[in-house]
C-alpha positions as CSV (number, residue, x, y, z in Angstrom):
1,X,105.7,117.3,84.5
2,X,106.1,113.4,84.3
3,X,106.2,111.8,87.3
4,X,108.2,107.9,87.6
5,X,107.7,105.7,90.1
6,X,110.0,102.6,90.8
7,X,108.3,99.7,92.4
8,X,111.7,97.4,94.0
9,X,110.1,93.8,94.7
10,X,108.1,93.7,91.7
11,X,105.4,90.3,91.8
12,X,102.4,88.8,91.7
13,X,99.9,90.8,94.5
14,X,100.6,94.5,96.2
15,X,103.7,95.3,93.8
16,X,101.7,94.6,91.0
17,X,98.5,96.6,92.1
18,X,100.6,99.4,93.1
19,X,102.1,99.7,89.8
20,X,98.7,98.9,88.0
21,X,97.4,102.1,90.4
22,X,100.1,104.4,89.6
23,X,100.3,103.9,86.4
24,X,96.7,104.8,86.0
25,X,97.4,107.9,87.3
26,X,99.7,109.0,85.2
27,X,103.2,107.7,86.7
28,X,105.7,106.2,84.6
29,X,106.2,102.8,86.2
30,X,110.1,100.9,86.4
31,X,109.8,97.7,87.9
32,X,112.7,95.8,89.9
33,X,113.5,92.4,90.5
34,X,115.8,89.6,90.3
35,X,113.2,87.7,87.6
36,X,113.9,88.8,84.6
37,X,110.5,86.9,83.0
38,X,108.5,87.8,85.7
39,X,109.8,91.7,84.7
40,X,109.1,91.3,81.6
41,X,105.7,90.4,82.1
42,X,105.0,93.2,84.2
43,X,106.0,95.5,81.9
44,X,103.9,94.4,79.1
45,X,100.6,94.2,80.9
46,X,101.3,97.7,81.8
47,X,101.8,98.5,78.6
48,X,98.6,96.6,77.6
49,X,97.2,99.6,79.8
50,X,98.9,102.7,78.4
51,X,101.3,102.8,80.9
52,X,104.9,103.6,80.4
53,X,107.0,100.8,81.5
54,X,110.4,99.9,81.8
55,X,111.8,96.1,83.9
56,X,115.5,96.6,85.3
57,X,116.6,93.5,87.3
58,X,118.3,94.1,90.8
59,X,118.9,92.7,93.8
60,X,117.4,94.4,96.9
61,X,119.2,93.1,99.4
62,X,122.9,94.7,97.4
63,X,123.1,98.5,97.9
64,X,125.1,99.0,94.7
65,X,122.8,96.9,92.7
66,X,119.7,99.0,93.8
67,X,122.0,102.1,93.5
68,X,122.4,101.2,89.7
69,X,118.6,100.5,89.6
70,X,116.9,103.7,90.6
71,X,120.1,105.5,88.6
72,X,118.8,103.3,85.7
73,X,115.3,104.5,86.2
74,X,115.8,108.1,86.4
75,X,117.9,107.5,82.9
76,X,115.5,105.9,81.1
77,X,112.3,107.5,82.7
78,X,113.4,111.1,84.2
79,X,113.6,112.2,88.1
80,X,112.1,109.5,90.6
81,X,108.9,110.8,92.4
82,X,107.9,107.9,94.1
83,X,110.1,104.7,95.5
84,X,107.6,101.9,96.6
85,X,109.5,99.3,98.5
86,X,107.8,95.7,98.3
87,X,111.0,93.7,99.1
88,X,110.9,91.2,100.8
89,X,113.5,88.4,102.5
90,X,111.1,86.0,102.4
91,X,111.5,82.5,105.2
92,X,115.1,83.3,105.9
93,X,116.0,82.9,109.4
94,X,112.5,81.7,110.1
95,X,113.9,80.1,113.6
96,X,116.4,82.7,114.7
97,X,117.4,80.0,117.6
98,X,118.3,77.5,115.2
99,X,119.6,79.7,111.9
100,X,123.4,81.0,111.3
101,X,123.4,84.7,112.7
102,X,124.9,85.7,108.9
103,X,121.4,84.8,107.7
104,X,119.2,87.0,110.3
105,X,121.8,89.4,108.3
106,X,120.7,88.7,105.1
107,X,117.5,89.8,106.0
108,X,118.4,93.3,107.2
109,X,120.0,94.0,104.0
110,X,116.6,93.5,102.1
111,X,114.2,95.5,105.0
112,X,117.1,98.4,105.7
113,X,120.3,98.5,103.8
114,X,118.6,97.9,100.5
115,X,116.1,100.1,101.3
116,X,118.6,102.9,102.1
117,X,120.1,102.2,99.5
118,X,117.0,103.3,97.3
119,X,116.1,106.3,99.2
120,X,119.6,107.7,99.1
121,X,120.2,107.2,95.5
122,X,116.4,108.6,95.0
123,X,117.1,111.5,97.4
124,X,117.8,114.7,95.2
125,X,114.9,114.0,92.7
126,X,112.5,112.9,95.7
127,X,113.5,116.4,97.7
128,X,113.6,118.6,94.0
129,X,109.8,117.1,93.0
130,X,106.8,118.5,94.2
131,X,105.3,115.2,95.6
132,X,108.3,113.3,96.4
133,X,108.0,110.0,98.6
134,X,109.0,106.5,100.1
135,X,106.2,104.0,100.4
136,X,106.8,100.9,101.9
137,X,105.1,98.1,102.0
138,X,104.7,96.1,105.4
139,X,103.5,93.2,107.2
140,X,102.1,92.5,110.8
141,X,104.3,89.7,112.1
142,X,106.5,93.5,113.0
143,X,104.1,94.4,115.4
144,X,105.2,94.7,119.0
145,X,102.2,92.6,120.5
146,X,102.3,88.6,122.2
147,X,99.9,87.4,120.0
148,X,102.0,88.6,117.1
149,X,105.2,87.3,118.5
150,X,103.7,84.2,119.5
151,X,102.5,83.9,115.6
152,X,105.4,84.5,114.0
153,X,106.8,82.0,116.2
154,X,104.7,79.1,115.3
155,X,104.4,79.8,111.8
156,X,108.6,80.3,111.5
157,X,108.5,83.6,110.4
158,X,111.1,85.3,113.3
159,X,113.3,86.7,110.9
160,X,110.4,88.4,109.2
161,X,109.0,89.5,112.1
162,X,112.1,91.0,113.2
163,X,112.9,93.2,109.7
164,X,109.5,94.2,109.7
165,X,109.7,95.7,113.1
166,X,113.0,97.1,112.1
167,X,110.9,98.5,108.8
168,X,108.4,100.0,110.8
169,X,111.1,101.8,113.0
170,X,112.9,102.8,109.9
171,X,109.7,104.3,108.5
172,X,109.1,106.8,111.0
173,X,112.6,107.7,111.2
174,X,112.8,108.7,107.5
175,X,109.1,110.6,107.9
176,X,110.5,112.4,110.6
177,X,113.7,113.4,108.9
178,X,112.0,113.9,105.5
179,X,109.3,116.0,106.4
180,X,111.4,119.6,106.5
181,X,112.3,118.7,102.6
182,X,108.9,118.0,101.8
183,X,109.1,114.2,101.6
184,X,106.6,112.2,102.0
185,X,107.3,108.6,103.5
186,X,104.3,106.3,104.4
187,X,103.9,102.2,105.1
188,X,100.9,100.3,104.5
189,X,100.6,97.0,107.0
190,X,99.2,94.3,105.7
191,X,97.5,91.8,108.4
192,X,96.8,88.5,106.2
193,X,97.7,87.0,103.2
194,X,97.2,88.4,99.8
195,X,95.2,87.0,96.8
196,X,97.6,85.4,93.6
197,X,100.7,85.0,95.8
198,X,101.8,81.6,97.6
199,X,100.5,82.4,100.8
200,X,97.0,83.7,99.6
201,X,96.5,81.8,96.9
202,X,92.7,82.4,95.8
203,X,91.6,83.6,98.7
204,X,93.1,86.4,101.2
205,X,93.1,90.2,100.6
206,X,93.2,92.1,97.7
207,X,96.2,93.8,96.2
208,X,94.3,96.7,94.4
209,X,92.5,97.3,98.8
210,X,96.2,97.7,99.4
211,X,97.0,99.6,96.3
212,X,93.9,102.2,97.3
213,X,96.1,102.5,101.0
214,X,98.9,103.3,99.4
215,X,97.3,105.9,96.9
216,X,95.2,108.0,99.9
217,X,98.2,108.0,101.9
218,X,100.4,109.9,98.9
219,X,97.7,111.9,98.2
220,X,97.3,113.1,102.0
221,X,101.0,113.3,102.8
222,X,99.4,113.4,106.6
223,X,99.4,110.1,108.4
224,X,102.5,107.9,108.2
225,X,100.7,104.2,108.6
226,X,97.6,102.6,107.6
227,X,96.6,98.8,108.0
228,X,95.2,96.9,106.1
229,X,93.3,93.8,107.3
């Protein structure tokens, strides 16, 4: 039976080593995005691999967008097994003190309503498949510690930290909720930078260590989190 995941927040890093990974293992891959060049180069070094590839632009923080998306996906590939959820809002509302309170907003609707958005639409294939599930991609300026707070502080990154905590929260909700269906719904936290994007540069952790997280914790369906540092 073929099996399609649909990695939403498709670039350079985890999105692209998750896809990579999947792919390998014999996933049908649609990628989603808002760059349509940066799709279309996804899709053809997956291809280059054997993969089965198809690049749908959308926006993740617009619920009917990523509605039409995952629709889009199971049309073209078959039933979703797997939505990966790499969005991200990016330095939006970095100093909630000093930002318009529509913009700390704009960030929830890329962590939560987009994501929502995804998992709903996705529902009926993700509960009818064997080895449905929600992975979701996180990072540590969410975790409820000072020194975490205090760093996403200095560095402007309060609205992240906020719809990353909000994520986490989210996260366990859905596993919780899921779990009678047979749903699996997992995050992978990432503590650090990662290698190729703007932050990481050439340095910084590897997508494909990330990737591998990802992968054990579909394949064990057990533990809901795993960090990766």
């Amino acid at each position: 039976m073929s099996k399609t995941i649909v990695v939403v927040g498709y670039g350079p890093g985890v999105s692209t080593a998750v896809a990579e990974k999947f792919g390998a293992e014999g996933f049908s891959v649609a990628l989603v995005a808002r760059s349509h060049a940066r799709l279309a180069a996804g899709v053809e070094t997956l291809t280059a691999k054997g993969v089965v590839a198809v690049a749908i632009p959308a926006d993740a923080g617009d619920p009917a967008s990523i509605r039409a998306a995952v629709g889009r996906a199971r049309a073209e590939l078959g039933p979703i097994t797997v939505i990966h959820w790499n969005a991200f809002s990016g330095a939006e509302a970095g100093d909630v003190l000093a930002t318009e309170p529509a913009a700390v907003g704009r960030v929830f609707n890329v962590a939560i309503v987009g994501l929502l958005a995804a998992v709903q639409e996705a529902l009926p294939d993700l509960k009818a498949s064997k080895a449905g599930a929600v992975l979701v991609t996180n990072g540590a300026f969410g975790e409820m510690t000072p020194m975490m707070d205090a760093i996403a502080c200095n560095l402007n990154a309060m609205g992240v930290g906020l719809a990353n905590a909000a994520k986490a929260k989210l996260v366990g909700l859905l596993a919780q909720k899921l779990k009678a269906d047979g749903v699996y719904v997992g995050e992978v936290t990432i503590a650090g930078a990662i290698k190729g994007t703007p932050t990481g540069g050439d340095g910084g952790i590897e997508g494909s260590r990330v990737a591998e997280a990802f992968w054990s914790l579909y394949q064990g369906r057990g533990e809901v989190r795993a960090r990766v540092a």
